[in-house]
N, C-alpha and C positions, 0 to 999 in steps of 0.2 A: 504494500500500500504506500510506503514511503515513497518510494521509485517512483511512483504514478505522479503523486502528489509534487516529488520535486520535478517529472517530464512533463507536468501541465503548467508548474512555473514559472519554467523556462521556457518555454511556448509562448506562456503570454507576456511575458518580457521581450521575446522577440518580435512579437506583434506590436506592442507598445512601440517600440522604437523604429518600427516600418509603420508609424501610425494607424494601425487599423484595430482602432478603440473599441469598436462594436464586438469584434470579433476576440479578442481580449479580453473585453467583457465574461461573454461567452466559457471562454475557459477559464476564467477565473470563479464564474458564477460553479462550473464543472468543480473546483477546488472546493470549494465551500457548501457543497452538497455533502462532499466527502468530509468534510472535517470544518462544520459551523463555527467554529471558535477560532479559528486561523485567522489573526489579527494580522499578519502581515498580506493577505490576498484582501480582505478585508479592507483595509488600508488602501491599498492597489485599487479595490474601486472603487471607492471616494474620490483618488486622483482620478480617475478615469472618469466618470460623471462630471467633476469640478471643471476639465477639462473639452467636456462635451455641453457643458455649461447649465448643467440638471443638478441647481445646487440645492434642492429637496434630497435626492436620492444620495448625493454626498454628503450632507450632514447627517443621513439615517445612519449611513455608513459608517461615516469619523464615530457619530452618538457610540455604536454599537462595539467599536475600539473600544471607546473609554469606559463601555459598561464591563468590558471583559477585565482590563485592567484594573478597574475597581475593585470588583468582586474576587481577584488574584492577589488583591493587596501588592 
């Protein structure tokens, strides 16, 4: 599972920097089916919203960071 989780990473970081946010999205949203608490893909789509300029869906995002990090003390 780990394997997966770091080749869908890398994917959307590759996407990310060939700009193709949508699809990024996409596999980041794939990341976090598998593993809801992953604050760093997490993270990644808030950039990726804030950037595509849906700053609703980006601050749900960032919110949903800091709720994890809270509740981790």
């Amino acid at each position: 599972m780990a394997d997966k989780l770091r080749k869908l990473k890398d994917e959307a970081a590759k996407l990310v920097q060939k700009n193709k946010l949508e699809k990024a999205l996409s596999v980041l949203g794939e990341v976090l089916e598998i593993d809801p608490l992953d604050v760093t893909a997490c993270q990644k789509t808030g950039d990726i919203y804030r950037k595509l300029s849906q700053n609703d869906k980006a601050i749900e995002r960032y919110m949903r960071v800091v709720k994890v990090y809270a509740e981790d003390g």
